[in-house]
N, CA, C and O atoms as a CHARMM CRD file, in Angstrom:
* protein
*
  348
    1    1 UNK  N      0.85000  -1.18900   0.00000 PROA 1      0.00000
    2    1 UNK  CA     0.00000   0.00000   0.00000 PROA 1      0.00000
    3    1 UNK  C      0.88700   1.24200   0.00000 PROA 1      0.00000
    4    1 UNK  O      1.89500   1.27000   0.70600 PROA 1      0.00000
    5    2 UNK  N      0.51500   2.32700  -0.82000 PROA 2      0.00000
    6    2 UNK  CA     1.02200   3.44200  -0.91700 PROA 2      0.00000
    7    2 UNK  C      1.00000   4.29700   0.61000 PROA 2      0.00000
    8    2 UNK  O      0.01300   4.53700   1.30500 PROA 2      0.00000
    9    3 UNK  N      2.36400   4.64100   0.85100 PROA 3      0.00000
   10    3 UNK  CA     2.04800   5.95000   1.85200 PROA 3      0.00000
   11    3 UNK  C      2.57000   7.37500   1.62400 PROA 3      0.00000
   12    3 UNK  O      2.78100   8.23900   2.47600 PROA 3      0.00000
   13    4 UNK  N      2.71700   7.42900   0.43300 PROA 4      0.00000
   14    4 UNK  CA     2.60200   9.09300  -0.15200 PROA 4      0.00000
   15    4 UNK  C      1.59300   9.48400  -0.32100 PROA 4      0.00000
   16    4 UNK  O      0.90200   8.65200  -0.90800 PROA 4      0.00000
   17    5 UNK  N      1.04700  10.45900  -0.08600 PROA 5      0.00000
   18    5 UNK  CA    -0.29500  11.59500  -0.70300 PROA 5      0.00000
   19    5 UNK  C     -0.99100  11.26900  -2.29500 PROA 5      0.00000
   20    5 UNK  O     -2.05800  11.01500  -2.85200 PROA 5      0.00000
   21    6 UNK  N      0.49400  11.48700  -2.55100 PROA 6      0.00000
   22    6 UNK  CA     0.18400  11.81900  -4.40200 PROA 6      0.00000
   23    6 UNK  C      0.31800   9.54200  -4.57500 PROA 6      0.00000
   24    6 UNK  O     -0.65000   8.97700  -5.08400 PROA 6      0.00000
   25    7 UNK  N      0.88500   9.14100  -4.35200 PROA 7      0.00000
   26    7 UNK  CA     1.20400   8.20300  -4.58100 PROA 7      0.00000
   27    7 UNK  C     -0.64000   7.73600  -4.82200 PROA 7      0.00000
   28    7 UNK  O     -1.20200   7.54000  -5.89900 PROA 7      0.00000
   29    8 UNK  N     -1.29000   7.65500  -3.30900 PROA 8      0.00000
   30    8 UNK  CA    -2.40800   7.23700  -3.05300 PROA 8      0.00000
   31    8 UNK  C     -3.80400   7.79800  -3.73000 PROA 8      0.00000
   32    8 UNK  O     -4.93300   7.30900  -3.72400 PROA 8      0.00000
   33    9 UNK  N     -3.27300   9.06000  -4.33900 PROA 9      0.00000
   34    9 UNK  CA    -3.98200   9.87700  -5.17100 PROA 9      0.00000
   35    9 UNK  C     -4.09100   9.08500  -6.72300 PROA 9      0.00000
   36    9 UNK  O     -5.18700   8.87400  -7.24300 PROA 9      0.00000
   37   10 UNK  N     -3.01600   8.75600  -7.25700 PROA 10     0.00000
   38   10 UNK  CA    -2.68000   7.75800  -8.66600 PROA 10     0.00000
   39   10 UNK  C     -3.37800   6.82200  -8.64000 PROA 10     0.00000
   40   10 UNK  O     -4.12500   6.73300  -9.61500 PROA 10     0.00000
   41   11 UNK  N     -3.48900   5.71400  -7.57700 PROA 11     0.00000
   42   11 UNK  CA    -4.30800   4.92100  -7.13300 PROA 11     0.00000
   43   11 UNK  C     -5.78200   4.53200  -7.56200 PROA 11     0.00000
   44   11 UNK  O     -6.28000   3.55400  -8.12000 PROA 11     0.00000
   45   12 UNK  N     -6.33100   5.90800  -6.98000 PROA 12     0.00000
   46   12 UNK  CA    -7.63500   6.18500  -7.14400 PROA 12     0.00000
   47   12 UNK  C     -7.98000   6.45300  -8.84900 PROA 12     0.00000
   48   12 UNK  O     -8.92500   5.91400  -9.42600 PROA 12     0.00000
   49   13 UNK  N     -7.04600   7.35700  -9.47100 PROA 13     0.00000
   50   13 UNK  CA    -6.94000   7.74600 -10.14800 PROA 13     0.00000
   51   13 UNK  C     -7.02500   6.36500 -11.43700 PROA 13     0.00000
   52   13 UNK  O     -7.81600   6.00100 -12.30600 PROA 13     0.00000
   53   14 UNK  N     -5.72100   5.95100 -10.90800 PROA 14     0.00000
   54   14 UNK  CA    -5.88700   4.70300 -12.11300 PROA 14     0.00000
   55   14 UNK  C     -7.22900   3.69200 -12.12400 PROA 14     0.00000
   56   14 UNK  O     -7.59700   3.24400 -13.20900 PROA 14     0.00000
   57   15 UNK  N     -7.85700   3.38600 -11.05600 PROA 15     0.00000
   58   15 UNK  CA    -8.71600   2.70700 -10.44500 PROA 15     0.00000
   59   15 UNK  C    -10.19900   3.12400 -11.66700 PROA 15     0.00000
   60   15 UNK  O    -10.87800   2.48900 -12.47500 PROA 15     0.00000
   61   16 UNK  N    -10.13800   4.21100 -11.28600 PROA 16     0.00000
   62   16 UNK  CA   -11.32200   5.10700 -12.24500 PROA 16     0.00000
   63   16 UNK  C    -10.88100   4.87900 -13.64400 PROA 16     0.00000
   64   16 UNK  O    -11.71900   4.21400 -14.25400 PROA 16     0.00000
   65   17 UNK  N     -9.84200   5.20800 -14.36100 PROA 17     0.00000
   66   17 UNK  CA    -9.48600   5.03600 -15.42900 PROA 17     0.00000
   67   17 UNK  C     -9.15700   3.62200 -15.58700 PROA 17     0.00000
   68   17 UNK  O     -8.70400   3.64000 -16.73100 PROA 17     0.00000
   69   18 UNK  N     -9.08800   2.46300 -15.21400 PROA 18     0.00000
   70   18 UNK  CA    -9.37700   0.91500 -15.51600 PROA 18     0.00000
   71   18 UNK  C    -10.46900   0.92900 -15.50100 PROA 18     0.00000
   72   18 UNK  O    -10.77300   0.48800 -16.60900 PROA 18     0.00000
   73   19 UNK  N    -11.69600   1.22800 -14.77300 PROA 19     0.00000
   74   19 UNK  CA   -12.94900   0.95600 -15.19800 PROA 19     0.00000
   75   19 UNK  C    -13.91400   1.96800 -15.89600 PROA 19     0.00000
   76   19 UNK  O    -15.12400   1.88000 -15.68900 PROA 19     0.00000
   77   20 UNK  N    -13.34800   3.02400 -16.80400 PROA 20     0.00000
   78   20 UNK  CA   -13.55100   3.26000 -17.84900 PROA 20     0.00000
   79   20 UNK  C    -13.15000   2.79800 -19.26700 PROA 20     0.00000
   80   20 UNK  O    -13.92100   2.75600 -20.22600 PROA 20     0.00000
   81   21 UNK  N    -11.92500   2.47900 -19.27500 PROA 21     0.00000
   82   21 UNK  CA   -11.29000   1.91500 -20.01700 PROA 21     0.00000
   83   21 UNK  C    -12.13300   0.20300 -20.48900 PROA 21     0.00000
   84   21 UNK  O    -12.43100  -0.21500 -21.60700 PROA 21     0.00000
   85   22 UNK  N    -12.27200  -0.30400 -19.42200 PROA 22     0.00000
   86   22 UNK  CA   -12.89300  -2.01100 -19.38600 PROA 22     0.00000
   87   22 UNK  C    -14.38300  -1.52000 -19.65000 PROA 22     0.00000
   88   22 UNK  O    -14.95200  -2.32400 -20.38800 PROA 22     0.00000
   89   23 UNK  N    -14.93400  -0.79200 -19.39800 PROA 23     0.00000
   90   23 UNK  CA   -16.95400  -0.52200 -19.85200 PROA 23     0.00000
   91   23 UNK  C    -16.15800   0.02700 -21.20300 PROA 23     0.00000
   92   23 UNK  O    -15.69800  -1.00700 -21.68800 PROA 23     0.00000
   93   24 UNK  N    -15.82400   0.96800 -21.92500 PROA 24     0.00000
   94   24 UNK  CA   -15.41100   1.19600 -23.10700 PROA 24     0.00000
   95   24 UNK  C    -14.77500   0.27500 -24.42300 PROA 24     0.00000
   96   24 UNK  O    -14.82300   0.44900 -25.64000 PROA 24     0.00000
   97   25 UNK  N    -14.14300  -0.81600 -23.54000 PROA 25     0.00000
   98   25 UNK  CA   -13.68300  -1.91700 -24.30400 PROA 25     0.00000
   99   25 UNK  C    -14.83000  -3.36600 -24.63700 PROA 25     0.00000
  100   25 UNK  O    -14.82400  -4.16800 -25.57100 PROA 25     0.00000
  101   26 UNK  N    -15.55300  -3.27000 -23.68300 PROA 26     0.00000
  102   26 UNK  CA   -16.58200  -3.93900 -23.14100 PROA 26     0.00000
  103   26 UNK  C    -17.72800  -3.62900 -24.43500 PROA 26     0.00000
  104   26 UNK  O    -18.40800  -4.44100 -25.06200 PROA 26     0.00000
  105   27 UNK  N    -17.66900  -2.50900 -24.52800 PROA 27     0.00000
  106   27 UNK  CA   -18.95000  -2.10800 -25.36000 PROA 27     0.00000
  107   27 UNK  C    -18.43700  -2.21300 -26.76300 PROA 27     0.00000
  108   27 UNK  O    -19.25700  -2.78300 -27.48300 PROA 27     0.00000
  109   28 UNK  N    -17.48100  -1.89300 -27.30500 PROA 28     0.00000
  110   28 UNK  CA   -16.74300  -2.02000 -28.91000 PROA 28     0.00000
  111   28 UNK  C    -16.71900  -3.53400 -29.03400 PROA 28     0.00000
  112   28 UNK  O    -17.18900  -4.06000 -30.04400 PROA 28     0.00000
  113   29 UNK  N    -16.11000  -4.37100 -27.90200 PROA 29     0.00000
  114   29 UNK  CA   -16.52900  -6.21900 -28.12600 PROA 29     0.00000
  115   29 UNK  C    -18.18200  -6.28000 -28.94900 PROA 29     0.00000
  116   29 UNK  O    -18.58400  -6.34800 -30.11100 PROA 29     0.00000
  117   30 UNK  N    -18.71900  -6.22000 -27.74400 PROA 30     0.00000
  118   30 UNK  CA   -20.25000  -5.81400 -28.19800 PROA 30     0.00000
  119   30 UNK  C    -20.93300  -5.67300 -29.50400 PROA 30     0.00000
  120   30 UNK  O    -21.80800  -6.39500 -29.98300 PROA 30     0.00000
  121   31 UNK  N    -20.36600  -4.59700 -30.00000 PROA 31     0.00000
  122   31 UNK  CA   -20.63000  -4.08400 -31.50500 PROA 31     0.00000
  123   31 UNK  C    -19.55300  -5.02800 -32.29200 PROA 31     0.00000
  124   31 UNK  O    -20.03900  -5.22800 -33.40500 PROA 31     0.00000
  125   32 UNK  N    -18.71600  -5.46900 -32.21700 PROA 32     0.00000
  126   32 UNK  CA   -18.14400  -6.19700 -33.26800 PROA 32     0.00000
  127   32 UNK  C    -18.75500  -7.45200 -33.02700 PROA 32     0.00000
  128   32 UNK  O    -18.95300  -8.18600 -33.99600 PROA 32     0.00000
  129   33 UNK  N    -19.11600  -7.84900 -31.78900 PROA 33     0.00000
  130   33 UNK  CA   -19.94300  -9.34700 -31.84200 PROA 33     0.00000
  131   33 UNK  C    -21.12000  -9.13600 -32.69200 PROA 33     0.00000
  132   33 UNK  O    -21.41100 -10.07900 -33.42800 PROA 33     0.00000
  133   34 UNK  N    -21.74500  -8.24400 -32.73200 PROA 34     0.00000
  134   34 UNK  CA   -23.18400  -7.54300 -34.30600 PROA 34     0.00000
  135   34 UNK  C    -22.61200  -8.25500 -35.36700 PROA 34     0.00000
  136   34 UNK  O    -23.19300  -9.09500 -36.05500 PROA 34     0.00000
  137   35 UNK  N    -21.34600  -7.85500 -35.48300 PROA 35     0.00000
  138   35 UNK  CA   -21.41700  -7.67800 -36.65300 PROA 35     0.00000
  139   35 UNK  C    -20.57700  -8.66300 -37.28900 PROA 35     0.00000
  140   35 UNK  O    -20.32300  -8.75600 -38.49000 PROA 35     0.00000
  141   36 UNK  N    -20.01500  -9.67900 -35.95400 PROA 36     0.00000
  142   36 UNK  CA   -19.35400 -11.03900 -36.58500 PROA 36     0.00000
  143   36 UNK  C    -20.80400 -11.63400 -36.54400 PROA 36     0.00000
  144   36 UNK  O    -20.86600 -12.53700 -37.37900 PROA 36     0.00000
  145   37 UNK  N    -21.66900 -11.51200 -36.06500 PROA 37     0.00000
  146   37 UNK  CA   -23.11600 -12.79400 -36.00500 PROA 37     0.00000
  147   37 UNK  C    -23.82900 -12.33800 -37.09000 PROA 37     0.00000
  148   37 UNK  O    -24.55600 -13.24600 -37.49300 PROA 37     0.00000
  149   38 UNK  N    -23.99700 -10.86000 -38.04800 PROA 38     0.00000
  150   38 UNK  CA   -24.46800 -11.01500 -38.91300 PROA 38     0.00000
  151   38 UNK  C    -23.50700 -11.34200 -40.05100 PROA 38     0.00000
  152   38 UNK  O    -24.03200 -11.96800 -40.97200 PROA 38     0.00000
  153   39 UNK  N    -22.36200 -11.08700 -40.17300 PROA 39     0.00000
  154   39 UNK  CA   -21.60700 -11.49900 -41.33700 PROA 39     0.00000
  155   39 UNK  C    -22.19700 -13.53300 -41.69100 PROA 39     0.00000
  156   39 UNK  O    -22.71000 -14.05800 -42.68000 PROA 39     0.00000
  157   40 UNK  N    -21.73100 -14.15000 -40.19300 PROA 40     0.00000
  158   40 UNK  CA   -21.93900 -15.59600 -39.45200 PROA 40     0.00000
  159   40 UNK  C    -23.51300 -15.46700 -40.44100 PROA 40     0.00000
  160   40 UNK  O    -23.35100 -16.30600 -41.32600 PROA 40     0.00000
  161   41 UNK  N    -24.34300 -15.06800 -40.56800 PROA 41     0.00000
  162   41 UNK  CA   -25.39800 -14.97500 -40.70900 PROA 41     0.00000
  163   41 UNK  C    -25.70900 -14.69200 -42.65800 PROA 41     0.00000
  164   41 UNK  O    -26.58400 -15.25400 -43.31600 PROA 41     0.00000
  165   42 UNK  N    -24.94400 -13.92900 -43.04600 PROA 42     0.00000
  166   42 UNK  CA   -24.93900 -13.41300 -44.47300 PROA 42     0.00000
  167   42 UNK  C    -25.91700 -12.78300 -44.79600 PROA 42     0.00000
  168   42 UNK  O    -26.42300 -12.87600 -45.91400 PROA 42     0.00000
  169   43 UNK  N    -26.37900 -11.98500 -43.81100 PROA 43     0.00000
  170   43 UNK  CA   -27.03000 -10.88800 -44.15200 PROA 43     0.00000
  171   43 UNK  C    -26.33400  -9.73200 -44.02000 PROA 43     0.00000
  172   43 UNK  O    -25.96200  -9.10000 -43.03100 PROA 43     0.00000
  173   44 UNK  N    -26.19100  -9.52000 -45.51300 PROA 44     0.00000
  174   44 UNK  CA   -25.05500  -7.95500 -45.86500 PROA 44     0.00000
  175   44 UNK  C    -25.37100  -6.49800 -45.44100 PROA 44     0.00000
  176   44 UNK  O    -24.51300  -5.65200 -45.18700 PROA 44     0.00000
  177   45 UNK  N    -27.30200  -6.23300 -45.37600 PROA 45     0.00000
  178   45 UNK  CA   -27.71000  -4.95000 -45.10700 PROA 45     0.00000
  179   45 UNK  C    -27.44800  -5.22000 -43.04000 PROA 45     0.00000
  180   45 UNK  O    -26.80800  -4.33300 -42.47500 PROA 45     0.00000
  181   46 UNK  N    -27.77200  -5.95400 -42.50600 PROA 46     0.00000
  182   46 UNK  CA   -27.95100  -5.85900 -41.22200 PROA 46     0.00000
  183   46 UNK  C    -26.08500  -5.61400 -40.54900 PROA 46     0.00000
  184   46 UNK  O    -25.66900  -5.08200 -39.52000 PROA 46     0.00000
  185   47 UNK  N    -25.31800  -6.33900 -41.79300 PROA 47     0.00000
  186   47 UNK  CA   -24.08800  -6.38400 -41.45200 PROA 47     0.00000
  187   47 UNK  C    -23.32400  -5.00600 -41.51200 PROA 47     0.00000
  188   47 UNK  O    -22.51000  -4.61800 -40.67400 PROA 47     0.00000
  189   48 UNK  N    -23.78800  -4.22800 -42.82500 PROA 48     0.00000
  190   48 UNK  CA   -23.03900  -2.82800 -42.86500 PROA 48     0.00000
  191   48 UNK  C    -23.83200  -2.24900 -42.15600 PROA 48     0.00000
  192   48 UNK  O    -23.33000  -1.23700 -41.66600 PROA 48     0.00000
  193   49 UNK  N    -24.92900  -2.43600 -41.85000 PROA 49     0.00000
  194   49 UNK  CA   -25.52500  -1.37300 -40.81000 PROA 49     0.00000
  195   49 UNK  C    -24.55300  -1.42400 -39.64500 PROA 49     0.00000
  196   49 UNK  O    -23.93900  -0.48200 -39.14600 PROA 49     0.00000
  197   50 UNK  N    -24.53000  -2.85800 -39.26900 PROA 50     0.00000
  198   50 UNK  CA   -23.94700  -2.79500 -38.06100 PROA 50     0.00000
  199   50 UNK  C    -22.34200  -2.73700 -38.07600 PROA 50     0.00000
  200   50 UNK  O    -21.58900  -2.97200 -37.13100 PROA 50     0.00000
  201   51 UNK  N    -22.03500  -2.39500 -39.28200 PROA 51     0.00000
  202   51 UNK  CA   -20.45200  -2.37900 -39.27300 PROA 51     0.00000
  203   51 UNK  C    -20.25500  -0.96200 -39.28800 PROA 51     0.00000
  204   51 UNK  O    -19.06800  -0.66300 -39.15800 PROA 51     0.00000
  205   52 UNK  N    -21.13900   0.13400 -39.42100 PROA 52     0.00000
  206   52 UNK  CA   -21.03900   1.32200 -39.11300 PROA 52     0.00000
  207   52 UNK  C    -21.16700   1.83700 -38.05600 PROA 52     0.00000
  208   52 UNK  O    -20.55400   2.87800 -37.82000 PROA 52     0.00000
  209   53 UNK  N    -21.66400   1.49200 -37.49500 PROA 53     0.00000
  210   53 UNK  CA   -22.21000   1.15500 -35.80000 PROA 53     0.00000
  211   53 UNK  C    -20.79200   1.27300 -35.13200 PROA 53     0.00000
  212   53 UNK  O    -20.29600   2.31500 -34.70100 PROA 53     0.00000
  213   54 UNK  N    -20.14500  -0.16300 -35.12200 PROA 54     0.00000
  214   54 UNK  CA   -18.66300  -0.82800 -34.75000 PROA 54     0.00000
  215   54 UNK  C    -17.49100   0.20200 -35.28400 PROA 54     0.00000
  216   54 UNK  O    -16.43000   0.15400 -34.66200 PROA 54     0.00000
  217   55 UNK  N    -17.57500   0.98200 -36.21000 PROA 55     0.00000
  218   55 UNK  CA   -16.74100   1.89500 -36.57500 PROA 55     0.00000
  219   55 UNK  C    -16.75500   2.89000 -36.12800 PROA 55     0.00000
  220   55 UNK  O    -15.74100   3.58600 -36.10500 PROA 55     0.00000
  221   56 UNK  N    -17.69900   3.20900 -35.71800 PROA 56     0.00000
  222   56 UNK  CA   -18.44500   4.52500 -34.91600 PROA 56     0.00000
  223   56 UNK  C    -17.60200   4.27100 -33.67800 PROA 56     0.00000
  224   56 UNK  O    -16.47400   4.74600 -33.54600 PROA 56     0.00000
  225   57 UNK  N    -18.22300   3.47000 -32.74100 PROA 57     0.00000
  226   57 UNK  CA   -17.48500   2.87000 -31.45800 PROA 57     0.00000
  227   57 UNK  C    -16.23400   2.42300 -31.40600 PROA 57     0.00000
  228   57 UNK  O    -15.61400   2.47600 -30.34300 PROA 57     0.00000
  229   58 UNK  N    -15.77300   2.00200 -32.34800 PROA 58     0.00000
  230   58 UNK  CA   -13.84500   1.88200 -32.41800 PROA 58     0.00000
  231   58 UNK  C    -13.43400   3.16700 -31.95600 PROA 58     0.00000
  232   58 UNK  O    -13.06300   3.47000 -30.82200 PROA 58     0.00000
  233   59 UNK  N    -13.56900   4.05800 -33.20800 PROA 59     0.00000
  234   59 UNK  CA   -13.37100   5.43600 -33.40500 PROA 59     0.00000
  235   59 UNK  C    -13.21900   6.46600 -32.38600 PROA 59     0.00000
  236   59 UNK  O    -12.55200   7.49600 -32.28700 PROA 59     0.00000
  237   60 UNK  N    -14.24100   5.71200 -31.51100 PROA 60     0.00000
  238   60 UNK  CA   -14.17800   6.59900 -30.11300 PROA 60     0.00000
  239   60 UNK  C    -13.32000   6.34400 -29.33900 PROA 60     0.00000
  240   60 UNK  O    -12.52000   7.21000 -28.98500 PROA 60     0.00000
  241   61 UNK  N    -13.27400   5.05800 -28.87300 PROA 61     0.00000
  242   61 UNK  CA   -12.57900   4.80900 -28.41300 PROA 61     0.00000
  243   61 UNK  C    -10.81700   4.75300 -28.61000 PROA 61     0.00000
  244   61 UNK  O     -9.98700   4.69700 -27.70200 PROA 61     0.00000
  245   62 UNK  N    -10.62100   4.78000 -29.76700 PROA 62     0.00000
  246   62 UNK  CA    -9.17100   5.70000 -29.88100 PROA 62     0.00000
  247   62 UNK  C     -9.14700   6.64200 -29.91300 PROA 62     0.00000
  248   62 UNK  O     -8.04200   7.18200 -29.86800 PROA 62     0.00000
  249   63 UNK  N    -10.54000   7.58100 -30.02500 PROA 63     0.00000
  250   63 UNK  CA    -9.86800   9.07900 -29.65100 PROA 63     0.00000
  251   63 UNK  C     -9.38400   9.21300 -28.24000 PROA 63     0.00000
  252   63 UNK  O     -8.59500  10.04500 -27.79100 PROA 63     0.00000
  253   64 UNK  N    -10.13900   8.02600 -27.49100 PROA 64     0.00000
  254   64 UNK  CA   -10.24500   8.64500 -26.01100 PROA 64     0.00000
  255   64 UNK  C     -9.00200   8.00900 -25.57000 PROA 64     0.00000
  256   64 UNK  O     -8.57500   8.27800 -24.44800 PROA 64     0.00000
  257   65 UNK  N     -8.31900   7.11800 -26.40400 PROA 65     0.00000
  258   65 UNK  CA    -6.79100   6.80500 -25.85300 PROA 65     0.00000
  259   65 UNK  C     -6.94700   5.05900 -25.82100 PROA 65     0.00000
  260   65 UNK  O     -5.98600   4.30700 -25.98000 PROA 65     0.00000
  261   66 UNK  N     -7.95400   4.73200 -25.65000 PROA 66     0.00000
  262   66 UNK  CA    -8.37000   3.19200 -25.15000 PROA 66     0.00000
  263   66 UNK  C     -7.67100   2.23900 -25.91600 PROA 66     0.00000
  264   66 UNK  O     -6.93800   1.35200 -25.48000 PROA 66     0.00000
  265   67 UNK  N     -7.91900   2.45900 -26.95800 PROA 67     0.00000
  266   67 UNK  CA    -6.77200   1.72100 -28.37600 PROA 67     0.00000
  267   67 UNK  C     -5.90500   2.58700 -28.59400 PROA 67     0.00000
  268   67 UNK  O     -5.98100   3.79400 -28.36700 PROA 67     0.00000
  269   68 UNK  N     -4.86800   1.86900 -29.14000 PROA 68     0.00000
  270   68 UNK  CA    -3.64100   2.34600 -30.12900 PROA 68     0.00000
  271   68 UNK  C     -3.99000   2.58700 -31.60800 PROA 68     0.00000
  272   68 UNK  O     -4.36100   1.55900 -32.17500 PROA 68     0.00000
  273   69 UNK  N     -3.95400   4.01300 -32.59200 PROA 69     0.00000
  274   69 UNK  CA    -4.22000   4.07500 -33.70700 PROA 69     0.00000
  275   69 UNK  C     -4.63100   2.69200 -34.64500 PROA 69     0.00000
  276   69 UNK  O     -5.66100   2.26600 -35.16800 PROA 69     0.00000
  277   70 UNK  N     -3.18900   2.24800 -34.53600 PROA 70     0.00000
  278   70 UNK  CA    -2.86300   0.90200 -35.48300 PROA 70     0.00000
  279   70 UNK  C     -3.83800  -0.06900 -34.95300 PROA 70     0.00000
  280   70 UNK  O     -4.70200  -0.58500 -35.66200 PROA 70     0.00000
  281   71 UNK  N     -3.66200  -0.34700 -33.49400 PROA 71     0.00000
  282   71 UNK  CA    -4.86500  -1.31300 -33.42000 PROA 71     0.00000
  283   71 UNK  C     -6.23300  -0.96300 -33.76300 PROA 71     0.00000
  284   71 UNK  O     -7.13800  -1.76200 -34.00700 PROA 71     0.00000
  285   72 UNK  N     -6.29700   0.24000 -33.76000 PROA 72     0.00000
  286   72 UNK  CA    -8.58100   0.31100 -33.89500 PROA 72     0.00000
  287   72 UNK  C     -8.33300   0.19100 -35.83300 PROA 72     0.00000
  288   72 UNK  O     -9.00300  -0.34300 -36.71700 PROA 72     0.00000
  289   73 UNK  N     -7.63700   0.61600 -35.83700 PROA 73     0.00000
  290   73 UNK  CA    -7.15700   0.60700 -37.93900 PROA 73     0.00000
  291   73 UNK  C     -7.21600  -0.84300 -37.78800 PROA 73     0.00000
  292   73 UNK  O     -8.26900  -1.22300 -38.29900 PROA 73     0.00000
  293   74 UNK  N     -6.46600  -1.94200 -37.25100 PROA 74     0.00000
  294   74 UNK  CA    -6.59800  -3.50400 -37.94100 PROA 74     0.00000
  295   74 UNK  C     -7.95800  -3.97900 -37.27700 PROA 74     0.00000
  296   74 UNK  O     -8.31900  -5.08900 -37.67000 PROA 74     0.00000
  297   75 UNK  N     -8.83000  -3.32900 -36.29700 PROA 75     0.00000
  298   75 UNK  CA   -10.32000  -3.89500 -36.13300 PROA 75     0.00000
  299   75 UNK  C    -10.62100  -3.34200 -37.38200 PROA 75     0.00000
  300   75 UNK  O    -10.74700  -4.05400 -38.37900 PROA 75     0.00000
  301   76 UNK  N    -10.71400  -2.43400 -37.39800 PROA 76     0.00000
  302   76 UNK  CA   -11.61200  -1.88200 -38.45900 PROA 76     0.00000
  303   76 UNK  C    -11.90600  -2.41800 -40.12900 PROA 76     0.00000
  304   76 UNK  O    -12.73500  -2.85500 -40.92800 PROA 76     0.00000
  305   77 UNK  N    -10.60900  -2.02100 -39.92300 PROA 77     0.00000
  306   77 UNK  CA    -9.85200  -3.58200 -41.87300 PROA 77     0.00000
  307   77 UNK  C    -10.51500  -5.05100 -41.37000 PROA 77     0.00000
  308   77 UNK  O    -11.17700  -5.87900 -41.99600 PROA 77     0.00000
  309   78 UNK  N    -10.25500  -5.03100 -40.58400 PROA 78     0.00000
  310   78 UNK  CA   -10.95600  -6.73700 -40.67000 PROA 78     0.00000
  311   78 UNK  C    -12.51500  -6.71900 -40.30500 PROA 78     0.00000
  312   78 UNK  O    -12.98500  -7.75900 -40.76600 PROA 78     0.00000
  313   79 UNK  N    -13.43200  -6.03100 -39.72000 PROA 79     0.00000
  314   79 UNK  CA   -14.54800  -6.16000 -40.12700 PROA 79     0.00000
  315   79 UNK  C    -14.75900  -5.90100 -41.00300 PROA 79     0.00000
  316   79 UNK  O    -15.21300  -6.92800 -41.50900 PROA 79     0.00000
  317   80 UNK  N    -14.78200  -4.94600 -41.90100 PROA 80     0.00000
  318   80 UNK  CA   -14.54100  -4.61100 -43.52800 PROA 80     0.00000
  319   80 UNK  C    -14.31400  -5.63400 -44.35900 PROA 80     0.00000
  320   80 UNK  O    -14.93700  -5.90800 -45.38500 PROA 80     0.00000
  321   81 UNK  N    -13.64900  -6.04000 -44.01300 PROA 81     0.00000
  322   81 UNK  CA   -13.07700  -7.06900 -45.00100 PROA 81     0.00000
  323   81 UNK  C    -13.75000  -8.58600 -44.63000 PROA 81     0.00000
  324   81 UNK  O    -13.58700  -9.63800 -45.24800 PROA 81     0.00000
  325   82 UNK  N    -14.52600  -8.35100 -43.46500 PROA 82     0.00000
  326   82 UNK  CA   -15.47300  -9.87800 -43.18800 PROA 82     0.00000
  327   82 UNK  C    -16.73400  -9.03100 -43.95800 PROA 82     0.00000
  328   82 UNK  O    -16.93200  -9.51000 -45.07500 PROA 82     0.00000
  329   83 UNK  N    -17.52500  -8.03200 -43.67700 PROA 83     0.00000
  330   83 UNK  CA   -18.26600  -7.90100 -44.00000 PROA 83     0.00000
  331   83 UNK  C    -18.49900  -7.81700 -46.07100 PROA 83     0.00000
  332   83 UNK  O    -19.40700  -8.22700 -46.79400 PROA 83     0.00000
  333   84 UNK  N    -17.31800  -7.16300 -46.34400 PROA 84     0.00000
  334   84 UNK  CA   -17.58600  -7.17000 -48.22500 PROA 84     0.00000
  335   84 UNK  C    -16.98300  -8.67800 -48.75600 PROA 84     0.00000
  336   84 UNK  O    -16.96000  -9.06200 -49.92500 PROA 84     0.00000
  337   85 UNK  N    -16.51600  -9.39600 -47.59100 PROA 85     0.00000
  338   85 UNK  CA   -16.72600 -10.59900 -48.02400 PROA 85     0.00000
  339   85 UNK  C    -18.16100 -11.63600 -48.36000 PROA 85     0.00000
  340   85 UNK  O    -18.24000 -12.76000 -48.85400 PROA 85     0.00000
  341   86 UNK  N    -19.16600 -10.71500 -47.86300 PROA 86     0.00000
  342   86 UNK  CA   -20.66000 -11.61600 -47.69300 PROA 86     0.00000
  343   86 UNK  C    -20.88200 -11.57500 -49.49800 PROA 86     0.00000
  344   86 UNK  O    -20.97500 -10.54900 -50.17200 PROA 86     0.00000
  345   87 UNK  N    -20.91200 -12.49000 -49.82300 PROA 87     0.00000
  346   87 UNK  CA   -21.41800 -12.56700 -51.34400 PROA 87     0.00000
  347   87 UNK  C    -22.65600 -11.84900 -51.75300 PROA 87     0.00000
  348   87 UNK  O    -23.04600 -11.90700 -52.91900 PROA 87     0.00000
């Protein structure tokens, strides 16, 4: 256990920011599970609907720091690329 001020302050700090971070990551799973069960499914309109959706919510979540550029870029290419795969 911390016994600095500031030390015990970080703490808290990180505490809050892990469980923003995990409900934020939590919810982009979410939307890409849409949109692996409609690809799974081959329905193409329910799939780009919902692959816009999942892009939407990536998107955010790297602005807000949660992902790394490159990583929300290779979610993104690969739902894309599951979804214009539906014949």
């Amino acid at each position: 256990m911390a016994n600095i001020k500031s030390a015990k302050k970080r703490i808290d700090v990180i505490k809050t920011r892990t469980e923003r971070n995990k409900a934020i990551k939590s919810k982009v799973k979410t939307y890409v599970k849409k949109v692996d069960a409609a690809v799974a499914a081959g329905d193409k309109a329910v799939a780009s609907a919902a692959l816009k959706d999942a892009i939407s919510e990536i998107s955010k979540a790297q602005s807000k720091g949660v992902y790394h550029k490159n990583t929300a870029s290779r979610k993104i290419s690969r739902l894309t690329i599951a979804v214009n795969g539906i014949a």
